[in-house]
N, C-alpha and C positions, 0 to 999 in steps of 0.2 A: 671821520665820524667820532665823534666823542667817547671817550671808555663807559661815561654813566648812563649812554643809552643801551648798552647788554641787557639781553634779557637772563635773568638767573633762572637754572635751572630747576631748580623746584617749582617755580611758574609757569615753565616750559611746561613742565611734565603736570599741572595739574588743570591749565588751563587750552581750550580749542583755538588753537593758531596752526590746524591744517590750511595751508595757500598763501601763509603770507610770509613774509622776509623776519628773519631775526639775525640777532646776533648773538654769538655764546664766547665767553674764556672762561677758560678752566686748566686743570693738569690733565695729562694724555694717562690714562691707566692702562693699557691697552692699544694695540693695533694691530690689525690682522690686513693681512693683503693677498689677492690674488691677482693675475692679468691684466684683467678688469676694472676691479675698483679697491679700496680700500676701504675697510671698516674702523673707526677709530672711537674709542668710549674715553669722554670726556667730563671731569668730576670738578664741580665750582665750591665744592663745601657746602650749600645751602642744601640739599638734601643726599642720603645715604646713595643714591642711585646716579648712575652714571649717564649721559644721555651719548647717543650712536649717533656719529658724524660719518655720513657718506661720501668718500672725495673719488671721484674720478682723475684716471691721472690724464686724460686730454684736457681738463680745466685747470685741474692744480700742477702743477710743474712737479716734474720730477726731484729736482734739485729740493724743493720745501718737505715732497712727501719723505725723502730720504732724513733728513731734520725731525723729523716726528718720533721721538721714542720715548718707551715707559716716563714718564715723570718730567719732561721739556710741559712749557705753559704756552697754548697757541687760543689765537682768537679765529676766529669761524664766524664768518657770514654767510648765510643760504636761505635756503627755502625749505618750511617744515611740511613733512608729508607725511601721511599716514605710512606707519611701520609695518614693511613686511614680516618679519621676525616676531618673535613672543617676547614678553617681557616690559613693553610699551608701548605707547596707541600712536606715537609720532616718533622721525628722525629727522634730522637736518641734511640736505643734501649741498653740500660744499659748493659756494661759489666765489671764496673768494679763505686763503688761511693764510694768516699772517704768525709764525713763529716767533711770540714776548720773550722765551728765553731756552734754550737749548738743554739737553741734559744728556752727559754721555753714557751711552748705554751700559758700558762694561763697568763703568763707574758707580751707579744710581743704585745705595742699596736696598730700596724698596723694589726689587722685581715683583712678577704678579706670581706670586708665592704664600706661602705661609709662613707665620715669623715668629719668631718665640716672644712671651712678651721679654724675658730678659733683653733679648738681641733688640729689642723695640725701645726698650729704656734705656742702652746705648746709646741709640741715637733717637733722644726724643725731641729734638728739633726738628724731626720728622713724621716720626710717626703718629702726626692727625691726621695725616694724608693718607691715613691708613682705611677703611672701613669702621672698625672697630675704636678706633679713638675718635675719628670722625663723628658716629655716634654719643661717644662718652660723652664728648665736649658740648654735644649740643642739646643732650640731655641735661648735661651740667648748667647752664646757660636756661633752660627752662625751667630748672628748680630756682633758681638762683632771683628769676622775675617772679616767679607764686612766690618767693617767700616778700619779695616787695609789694606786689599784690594784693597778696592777704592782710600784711600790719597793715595797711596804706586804707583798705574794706572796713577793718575792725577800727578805723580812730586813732592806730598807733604813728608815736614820731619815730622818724630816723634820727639816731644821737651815732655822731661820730667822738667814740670816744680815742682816748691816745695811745699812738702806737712805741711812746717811747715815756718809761713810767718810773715814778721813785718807789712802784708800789708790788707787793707780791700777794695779787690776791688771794691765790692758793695756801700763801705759807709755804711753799715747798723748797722754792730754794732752789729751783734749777731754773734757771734765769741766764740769758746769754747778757750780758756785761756789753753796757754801751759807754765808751769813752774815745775823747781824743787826745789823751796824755801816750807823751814816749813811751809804748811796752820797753823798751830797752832800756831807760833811762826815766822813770815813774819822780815824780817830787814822794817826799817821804814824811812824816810827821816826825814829832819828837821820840814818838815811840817806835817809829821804823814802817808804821803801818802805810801804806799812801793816802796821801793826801789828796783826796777830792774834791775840796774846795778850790783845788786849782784845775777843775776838770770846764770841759763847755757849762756843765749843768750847775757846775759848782757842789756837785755832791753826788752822791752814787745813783746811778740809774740801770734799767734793761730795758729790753723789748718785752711788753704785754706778755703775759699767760690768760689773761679774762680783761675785757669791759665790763665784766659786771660790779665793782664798786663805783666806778664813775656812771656808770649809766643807772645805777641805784639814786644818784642823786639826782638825776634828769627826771625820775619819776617822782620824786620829792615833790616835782614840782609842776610837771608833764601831764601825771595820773599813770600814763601807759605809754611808753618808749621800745624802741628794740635797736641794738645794734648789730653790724653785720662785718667782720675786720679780720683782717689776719691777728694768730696768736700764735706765740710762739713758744716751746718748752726746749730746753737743751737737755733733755732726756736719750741715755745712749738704748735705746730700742729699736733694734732690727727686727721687727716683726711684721707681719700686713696688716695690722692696723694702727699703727704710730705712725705719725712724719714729726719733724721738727720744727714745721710751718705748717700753718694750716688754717681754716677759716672758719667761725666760730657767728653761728647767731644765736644775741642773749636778750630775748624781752623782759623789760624790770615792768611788774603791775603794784601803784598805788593800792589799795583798798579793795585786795585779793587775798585768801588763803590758799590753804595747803590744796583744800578740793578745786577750787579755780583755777588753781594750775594745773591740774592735772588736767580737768576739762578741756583749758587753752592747750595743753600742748599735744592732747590728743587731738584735736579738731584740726589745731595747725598740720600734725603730722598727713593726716587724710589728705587736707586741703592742696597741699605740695603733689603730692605722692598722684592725686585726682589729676590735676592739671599735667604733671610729664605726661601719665597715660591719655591723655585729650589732644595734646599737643606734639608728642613723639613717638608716635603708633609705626612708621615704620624703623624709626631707630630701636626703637624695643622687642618690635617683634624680629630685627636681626641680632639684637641683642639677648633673647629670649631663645633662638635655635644655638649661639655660642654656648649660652651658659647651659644647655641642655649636652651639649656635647663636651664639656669640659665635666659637667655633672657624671655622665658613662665612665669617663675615666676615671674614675674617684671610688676607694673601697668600698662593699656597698654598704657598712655599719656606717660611712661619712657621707650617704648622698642622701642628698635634698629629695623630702619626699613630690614638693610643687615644683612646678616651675617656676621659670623667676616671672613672667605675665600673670602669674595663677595666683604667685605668692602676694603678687602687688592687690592685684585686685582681693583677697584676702584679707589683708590688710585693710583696707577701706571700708569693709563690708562690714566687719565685726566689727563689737566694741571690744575694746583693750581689759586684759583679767585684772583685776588689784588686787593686793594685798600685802602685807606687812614685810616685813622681811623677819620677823619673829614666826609668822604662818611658816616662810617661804623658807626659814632653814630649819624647821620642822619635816620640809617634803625632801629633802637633801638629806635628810639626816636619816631618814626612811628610806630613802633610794634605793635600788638594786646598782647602781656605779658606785655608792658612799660604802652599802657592806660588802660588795666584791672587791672593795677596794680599785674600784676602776679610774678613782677619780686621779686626778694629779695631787691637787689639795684636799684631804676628806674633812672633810664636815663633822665636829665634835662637838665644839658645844658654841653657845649665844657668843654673839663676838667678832665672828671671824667675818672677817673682810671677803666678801664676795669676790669669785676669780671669771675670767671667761665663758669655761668650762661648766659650772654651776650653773650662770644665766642663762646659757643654751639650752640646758637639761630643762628649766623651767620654760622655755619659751617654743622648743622645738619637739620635746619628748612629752613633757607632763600636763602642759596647757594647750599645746598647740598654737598658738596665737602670741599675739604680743601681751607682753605682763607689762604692768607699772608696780614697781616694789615701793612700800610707801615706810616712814617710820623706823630709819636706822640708825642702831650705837650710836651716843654722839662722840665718843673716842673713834670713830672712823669716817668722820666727817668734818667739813669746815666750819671754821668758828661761828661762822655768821646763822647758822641755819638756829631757828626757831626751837628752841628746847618745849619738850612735849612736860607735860603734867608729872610722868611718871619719873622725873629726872635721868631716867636710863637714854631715851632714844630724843632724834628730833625728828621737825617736821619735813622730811628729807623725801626727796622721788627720785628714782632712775627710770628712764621706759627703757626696754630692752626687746630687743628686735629678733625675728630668725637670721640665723647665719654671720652675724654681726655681736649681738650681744649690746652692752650698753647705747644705746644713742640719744640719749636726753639724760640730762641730770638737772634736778634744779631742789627747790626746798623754797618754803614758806621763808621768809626773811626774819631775825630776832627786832622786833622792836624793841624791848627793853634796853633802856638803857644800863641798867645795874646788872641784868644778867649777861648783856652782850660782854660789858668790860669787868665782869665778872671770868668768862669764858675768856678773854682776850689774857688774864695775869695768869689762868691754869696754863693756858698756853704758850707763857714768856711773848706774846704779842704787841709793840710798843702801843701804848695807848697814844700817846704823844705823836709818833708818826702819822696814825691813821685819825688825827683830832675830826679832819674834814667830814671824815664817814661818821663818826661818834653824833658830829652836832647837827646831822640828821635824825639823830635821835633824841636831839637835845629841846629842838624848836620845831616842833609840829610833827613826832613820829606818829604812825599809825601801821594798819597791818600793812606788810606789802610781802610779793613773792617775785619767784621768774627763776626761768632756767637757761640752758643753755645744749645748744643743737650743733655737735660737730659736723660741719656741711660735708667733708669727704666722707663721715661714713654715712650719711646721708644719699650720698651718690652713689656711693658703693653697694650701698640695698639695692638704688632704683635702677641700677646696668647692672645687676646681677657679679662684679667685676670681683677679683679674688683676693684683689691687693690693694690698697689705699695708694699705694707708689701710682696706681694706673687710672687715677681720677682725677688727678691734677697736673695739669700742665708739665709743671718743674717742679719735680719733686725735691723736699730738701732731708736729706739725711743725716744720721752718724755717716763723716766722710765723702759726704756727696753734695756740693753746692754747683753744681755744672751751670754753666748760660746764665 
């Protein structure tokens, strides 16, 4: 029989095939045995639930049932019958099990246990096999098609922009160094510095921080684009919400403002957020009793008032608060954490750069709901964003999330040519490097905006999940490039 005529178990279990023949592989989670017969729950990754394999040992040989343990991969042929037991309307009764691959018991560190996630990010070439990663991943995987979905509904293109760049769109400067010259033995200029014109690129390059200058010019031309790619920062934070890899979608809109964006990226956010809950109702709602139970364990000035299902749908229902960020460190500044001095950072005067701790207070304590903070400093922002009237602030957005804090940021675009390369010489910014971006505003500027959506903490709202390390496959840290 052919491996692609299996039936998956999520079709198993959602479709009426009492009396007829199938076929299942999967991993063995479980087996219990007595005299009689043997109970064995068997997990294909297609949905959270395991389906109950009944073998007889006068049909199945002894010698195979003995082979059967925690985490070995076996194929099953039987016949599906209505379930004696609670928990689901059919089982397979064994008529035929062939052992794909063995797994030594004493060996297997996934026993049917509970695991710490540290002990689980040891060894995460394993644990999807888990429950709880099992769902992450296929959570993650149904945000990941709405967000395709949605541009794809609205009119937008996909622009693949490049993952290996002469450019730093942030300014910031922590950029991981892509070359293939001898670190040991570098070529040298006259002045000692190296020389990168003997490099593959012939000149300095890194890995991405943003597609958003190249996919700016796709809209040049596009009207409405969005890209979806790894970025990368070599930033040393060991925190749970940093990685050093990570995935990034940034729609650039033609003949958009400030308030268009905000509209687009509230409507995006819902539209995402609608589709997991439609389409991963029982990965969520196991995801929804964990994160209720890790929530009990937590001080109770640090637990979540909602659940993470209650929080979602919340989310959706309402529309997002706005306003300034001139309002919004007025209510900071007013706080009962700002004059108990509760805060980490307290809140003084206009200026300061917004911390975690802050955007929670506005989003979890004072609004309740998701804020979009519109119109901040333009000394703590990037050069490109759209200078407002008042010369103090630009046309700047963060949306900020419960539990999370930032998870959008984006800003109206500077059309001006004199005031962009205006901001570009405050800034010591080469004009001359970024000529490419300039002369989008040389031959045919107009308004345009877009922002950008970190997907892990994106996923990390939608699994309720504690740590950005545990929403991505393989994580990359300070330290940690495993697999």
């Amino acid at each position: 029989m052919a491996f692609n005529k299996r039936s998956k178990i999520k079709l198993l279990l959602e479709s009426d095939k009492i009396g007829e023949q199938a076929t299942i592989m999967g991993w063995v989670r479980t087996k219990r045995s007595n005299k009689s017969v043997s109970f064995i729950a068997v997990n294909d990754g297609s949905i959270i639930n395991n389906y109950q394999v009944v073998a007889d040992p006068n049909v199945i040989n002894e010698d195979t049932l003995r082979r059967i343990n925690t985490g070995a991969c076996i194929k099953v042929t039987g016949k599906v019958v209505a379930s004696q037991g609670s928990g689901q309307d059919s089982e397979l009764v064994a008529e035929s099990i062939e052992v794909l691959g063995e797994a030594d018991a004493e060996k297997y560190p996934l026993q049917p246990k509970k695991h710490s996630m540290e002990f689980l990010r040891d060894i995460a070439h394993l644990r999807m096999r888990t429950n709880t990663f099992g769902a992450v991943f296929r959570v993650r995987h149904a945000l990941a098609f709405a967000v395709h979905q949605y541009f794809n509904n609205k009119g937008f293109f996909y622009i693949h922009t490049p993952i290996i760049t002469a450019s730093d769109a942030e300014g910031a400067g922590e950029t991981f160094k892509v070359t293939t010259l001898d670190l040991k033995n570098p070529p040298l200029t006259e002045e000692g510095n190296i020389n990168y014109t003997e490099d593959f690129f012939e000149r300095e390059t890194n890995l991405t921080v943003s597609g958003q200058l190249e996919g700016e010019l796709a809209a040049m031309a596009l009207s409405e684009i969005y890209t979806f790619g790894p970025t990368f920062r070599a930033e040393n934070s060991n925190t749970t919400r940093h990685l050093a890899e990570f995935w990034m979608i940034e729609p650039e809109m033609a003949f958009y403002d400030a308030e268009d964006n905000q509209d687009l990226a509230e409507d995006f956010l819902k539209s995402i957020i609608s589709y997991a809950m439609e389409n991963c109702k029982e990965d969520l709602m196991f995801l929804d009793k964990r994160a209720a139970e890790e929530n009990a364990k937590k001080p109770v000035n640090e637990r979540s008032e909602m659940g993470l299902l209650e929080r979602l749908q919340f989310v959706v229902e309402h529309d997002f608060e706005r306003l300034t960020y001139t309002e919004a460190i007025e209510i900071l500044r007013n706080s009962k954490p700002n004059k108990k001095k509760k805060f980490k950072y307290l809140i003084e005067e206009w200026g300061a750069d917004l911390q975690s701790e802050h955007e929670r207070f506005l989003v979890e304590k004072h609004f309740k709901k998701p804020v979009i903070l519109t119109d901040y400093p333009k000394e703590i922002k990037a050069f490109y964003m759209k200078q407002n009237e008042d010369g103090k602030t630009v046309a700047a957005m963060d949306i900020l999330f419960p539990g999370i804090g930032e998870i959008v940021g984006g800003s109206q675009r500077e059309e001006s040519l004199e005031k962009l390369t205006a901001r570009m010489d405050e800034l010591k910014i080469s004009q001359e490097e970024l000529y490419w971006y300039l002369d989008t505003r040389r031959f045919g500027t107009t308004p345009h905006a877009g922002f950008g959506l970190g997907f892990e903490r994106m996923v990390q709202f939608v699994t309720g999940m504690g740590n950005i390390r545990d929403v991505i496959a393989f994580p990359r840290t300070p330290g940690n490039a495993e697999f």
